[in-house]
C-alpha positions in Angstrom: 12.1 14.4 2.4 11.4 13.3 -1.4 12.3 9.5 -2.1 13.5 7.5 -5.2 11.2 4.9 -5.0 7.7 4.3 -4.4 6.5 1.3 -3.5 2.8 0.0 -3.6 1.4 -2.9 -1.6 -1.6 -4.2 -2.6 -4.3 -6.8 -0.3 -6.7 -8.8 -2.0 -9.6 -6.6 -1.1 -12.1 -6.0 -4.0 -11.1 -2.1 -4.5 -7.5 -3.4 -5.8 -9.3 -3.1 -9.4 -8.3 0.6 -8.6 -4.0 -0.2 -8.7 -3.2 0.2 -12.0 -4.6 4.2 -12.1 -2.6 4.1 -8.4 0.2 3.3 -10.0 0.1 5.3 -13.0 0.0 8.4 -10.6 3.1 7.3 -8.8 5.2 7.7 -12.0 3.6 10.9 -12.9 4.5 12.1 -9.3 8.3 11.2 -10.6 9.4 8.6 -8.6 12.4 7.1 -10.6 11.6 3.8 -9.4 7.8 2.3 -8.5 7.9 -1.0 -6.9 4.5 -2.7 -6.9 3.9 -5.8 -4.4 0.8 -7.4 -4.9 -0.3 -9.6 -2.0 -1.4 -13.2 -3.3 -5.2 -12.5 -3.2 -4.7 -9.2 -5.4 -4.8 -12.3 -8.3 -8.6 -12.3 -7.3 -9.0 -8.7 -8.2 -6.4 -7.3 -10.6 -4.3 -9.6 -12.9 -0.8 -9.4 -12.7 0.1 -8.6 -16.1 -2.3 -5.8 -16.0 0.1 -3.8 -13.7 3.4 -5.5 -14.8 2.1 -3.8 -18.5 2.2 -0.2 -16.9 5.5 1.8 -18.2 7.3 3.0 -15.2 6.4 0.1 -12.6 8.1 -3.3 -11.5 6.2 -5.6 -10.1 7.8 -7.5 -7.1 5.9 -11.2 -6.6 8.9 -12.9 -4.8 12.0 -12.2 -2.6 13.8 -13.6 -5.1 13.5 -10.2 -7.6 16.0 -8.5 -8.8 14.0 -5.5 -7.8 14.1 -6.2 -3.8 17.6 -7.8 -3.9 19.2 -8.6 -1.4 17.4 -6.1 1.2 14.2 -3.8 -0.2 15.0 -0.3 -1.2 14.6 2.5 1.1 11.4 4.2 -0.3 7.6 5.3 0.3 5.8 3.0 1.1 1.5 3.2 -0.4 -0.4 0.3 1.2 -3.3 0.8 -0.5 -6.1 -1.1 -0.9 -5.2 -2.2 3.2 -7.7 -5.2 3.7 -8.5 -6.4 7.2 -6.6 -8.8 7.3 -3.4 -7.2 6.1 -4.5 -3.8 8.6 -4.6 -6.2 11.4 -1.6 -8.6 10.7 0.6 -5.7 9.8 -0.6 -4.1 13.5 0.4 -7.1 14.9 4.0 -7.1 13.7 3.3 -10.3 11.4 4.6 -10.7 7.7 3.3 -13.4 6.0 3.9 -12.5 2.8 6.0 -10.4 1.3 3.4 -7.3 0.9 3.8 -7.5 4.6 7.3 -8.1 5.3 8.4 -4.9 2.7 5.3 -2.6 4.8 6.8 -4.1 8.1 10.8 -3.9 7.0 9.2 0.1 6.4 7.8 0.7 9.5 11.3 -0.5 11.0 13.3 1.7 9.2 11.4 4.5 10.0 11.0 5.6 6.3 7.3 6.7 5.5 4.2 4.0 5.5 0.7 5.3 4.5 -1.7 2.6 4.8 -5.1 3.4 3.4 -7.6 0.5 4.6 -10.4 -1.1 2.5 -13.3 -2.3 4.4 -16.8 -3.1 4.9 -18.5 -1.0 8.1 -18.9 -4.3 10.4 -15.0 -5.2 9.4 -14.3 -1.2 9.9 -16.2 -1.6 13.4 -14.6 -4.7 14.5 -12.8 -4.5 17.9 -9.4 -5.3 16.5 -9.8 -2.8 13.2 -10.0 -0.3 15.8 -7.3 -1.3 17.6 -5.0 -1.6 14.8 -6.2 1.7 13.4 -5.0 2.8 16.7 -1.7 1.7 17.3 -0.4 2.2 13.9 0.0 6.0 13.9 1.9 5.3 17.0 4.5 3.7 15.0 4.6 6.9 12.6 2.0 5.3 9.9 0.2 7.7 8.1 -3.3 6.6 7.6 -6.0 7.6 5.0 -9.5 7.4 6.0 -11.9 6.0 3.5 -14.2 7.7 1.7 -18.0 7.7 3.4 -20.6 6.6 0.3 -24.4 5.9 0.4 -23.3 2.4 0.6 -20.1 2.9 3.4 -17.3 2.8 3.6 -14.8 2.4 0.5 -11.0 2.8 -0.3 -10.1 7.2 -0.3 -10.1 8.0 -3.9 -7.4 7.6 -6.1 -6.6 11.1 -6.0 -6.5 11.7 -1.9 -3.9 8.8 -2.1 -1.4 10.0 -4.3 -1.9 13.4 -2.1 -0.8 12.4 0.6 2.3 10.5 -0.3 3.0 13.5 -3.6 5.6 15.6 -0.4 7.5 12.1 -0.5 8.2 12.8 -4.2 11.2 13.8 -6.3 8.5 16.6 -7.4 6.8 17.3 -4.2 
């Protein structure tokens, strides 16, 4: 069922220097509205301003935003880079921070969640990055499996992202 807006959450893992060409495909995939929600360690990564400055895109850093008032949007939801710590906190129901609470209020409603995790192969292998990875598509969240490289794991490309939430599109 195509969507109006597009949302992408964004953890602090080091493969968020990869958002703003995420987020320029959203808006040539036609959502009307693309909603980005950095998590407060994306400022280690990606600065702000760089994706507030793409044409299309809001960027959402509070509750308080006219974007997200008074309740979030219905949309697609992109959770993409997914760090450990979001993958496992967002298993466990918690939201912390607003990246959370929009992915979790998502997950709720029942409207689409792709959640394509970022990490290392000892955090990939951890006991409770498995189990999260696990119990996550029982709540109807999509995942995308990174991308195998010479030195492991990283994020899917840019391109297998914005295929597998393009059927959620206006255009799809």
């Amino acid at each position: 069922m195509p969507h109006q807006v597009a949302y992408l959450l964004i953890s602090g893992a080091a493969t968020a220097a990869c958002a703003p060409d995420i987020l320029r495909g959203l808006v040539r995939l036609g959502f009307p509205t693309v909603i980005c929600i950095p998590s407060p360690n994306t400022a280690r990564v990606v600065a702000f301003n760089d994706l507030a400055a793409i044409p299309g895109v809001t960027l959402a850093e509070s509750y308080f935003d006219a974007a997200i008032r008074p309740r979030p949007p219905h949309g697609v939801v992109l959770f993409a880079p997914c760090s450990f710590n979001s993958l496992n906190k967002l298993a466990a129901g918690i939201a912390d921070t607003l990246t959370l609470a929009v992915a979790a209020e998502a997950i709720g409603r029942r409207t689409p969640v792709i959640v394509a995790p970022s990490l290392n192969q000892p955090l990939l292998d951890h006991p409770i990055a498995q189990a999260s990875l696990r119990t996550l598509p029982t709540w109807g969240v999509t995942l995308v499996p990174q991308q195998a490289t010479e030195t492991g794991p990283r994020l899917a490309p840019t391109e297998t992202l914005l295929a597998a939430i393009a059927p959620h599109a206006p255009n799809g």
